[in-house]
NUBAKE-889129 format. One record per residue (C-alpha): x, y, z; residue in three letters. Coordinates in Angstrom, 1 decimal. Layout:
# residues N
+--------+--------+--------+------+
:     c1 :     c2 :     c3 : code :
+--------+--------+--------+------+
:      X :      Y :      Z :  ALA :
...
+--------+--------+--------+------+
***
This chain:
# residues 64
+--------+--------+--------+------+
:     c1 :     c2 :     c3 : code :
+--------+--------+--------+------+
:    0.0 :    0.0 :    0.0 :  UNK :
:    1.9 :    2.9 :   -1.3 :  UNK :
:   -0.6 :    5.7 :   -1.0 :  UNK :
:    1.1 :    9.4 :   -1.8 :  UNK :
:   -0.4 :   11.7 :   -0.2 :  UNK :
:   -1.3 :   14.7 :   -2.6 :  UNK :
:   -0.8 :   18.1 :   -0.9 :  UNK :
:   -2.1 :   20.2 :   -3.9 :  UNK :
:   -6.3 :   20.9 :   -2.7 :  UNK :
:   -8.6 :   20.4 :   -5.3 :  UNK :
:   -9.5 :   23.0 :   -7.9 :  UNK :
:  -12.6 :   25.0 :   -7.1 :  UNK :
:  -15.2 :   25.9 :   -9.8 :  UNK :
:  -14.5 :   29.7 :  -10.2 :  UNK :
:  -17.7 :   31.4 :   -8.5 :  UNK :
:  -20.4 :   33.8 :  -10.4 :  UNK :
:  -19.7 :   37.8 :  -10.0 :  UNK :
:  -21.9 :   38.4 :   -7.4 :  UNK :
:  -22.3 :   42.5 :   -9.2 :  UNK :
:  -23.8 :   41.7 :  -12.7 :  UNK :
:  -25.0 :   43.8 :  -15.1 :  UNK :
:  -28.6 :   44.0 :  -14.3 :  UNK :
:  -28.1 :   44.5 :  -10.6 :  UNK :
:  -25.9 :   47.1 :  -11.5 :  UNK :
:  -28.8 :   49.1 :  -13.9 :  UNK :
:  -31.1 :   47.9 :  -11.1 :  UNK :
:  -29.1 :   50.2 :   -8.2 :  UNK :
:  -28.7 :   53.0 :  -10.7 :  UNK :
:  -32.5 :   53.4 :  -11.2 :  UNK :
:  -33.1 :   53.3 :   -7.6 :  UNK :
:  -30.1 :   55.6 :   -7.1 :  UNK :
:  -31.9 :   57.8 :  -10.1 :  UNK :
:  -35.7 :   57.3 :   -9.0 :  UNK :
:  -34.5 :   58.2 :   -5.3 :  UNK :
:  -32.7 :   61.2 :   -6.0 :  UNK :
:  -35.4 :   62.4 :   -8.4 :  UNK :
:  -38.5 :   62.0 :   -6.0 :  UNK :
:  -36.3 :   63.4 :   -2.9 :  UNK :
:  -35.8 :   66.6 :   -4.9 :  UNK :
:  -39.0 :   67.0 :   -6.1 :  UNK :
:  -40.3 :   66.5 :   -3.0 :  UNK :
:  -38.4 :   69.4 :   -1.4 :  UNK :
:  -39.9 :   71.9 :   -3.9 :  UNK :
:  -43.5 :   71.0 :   -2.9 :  UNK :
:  -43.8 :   73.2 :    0.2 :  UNK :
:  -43.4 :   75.8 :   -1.5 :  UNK :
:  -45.4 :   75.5 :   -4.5 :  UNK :
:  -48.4 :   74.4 :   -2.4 :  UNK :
:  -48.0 :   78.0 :   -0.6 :  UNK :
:  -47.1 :   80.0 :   -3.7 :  UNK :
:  -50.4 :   78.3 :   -5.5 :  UNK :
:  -52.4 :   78.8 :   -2.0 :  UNK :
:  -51.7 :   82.2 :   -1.4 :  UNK :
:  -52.3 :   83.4 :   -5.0 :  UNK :
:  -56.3 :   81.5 :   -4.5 :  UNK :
:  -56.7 :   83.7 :   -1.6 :  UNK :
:  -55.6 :   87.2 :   -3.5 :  UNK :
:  -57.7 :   86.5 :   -6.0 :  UNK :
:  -60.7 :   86.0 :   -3.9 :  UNK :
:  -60.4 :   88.9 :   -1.4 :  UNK :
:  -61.0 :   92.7 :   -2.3 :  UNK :
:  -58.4 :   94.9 :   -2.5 :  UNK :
:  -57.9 :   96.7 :    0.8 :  UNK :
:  -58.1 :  100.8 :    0.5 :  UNK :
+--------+--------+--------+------+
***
C-alpha cells in the first residue's frame, strides 16, 4: 500500500460575479428614481403655498 499523499487541494469551480449587469442598472434606477422623487419633494412646500396664497388674492377685495 503505497498511497502518496497529494498536498495540492482540489481545484474549485470559479464562483459567479456576485455584481452583474442588471443588478448594476437595477441600483442605478433606484439611485436615479431616489434622487429624483427626494428633490421633487423638497420643492412641494413651496409651490403648495405660492399656489395657495395666490387662490386667496384673487378672492379677497383689494384693501383701501
Amino acid at each position: 500500500m503505497t498511497d502518496t499523499l497529494d498536498s495540492t487541494p482540489p481545484a474549485l469551480a470559479p464562483r459567479p460575479p456576485l455584481v452583474t449587469r442588471p443588478l448594476l442598472l437595477r441600483f442605478v434606477f433606484v439611485l436615479g428614481a431616489s434622487t429624483s422623487f427626494y428633490l421633487l419633494l423638497s420643492v412641494v412646500p413651496g409651490y403648495a403655498a405660492d399656489r395657495s396664497g395666490a387662490a386667496e388674492r384673487r378672492a379677497s377685495p383689494p384693501a383701501h
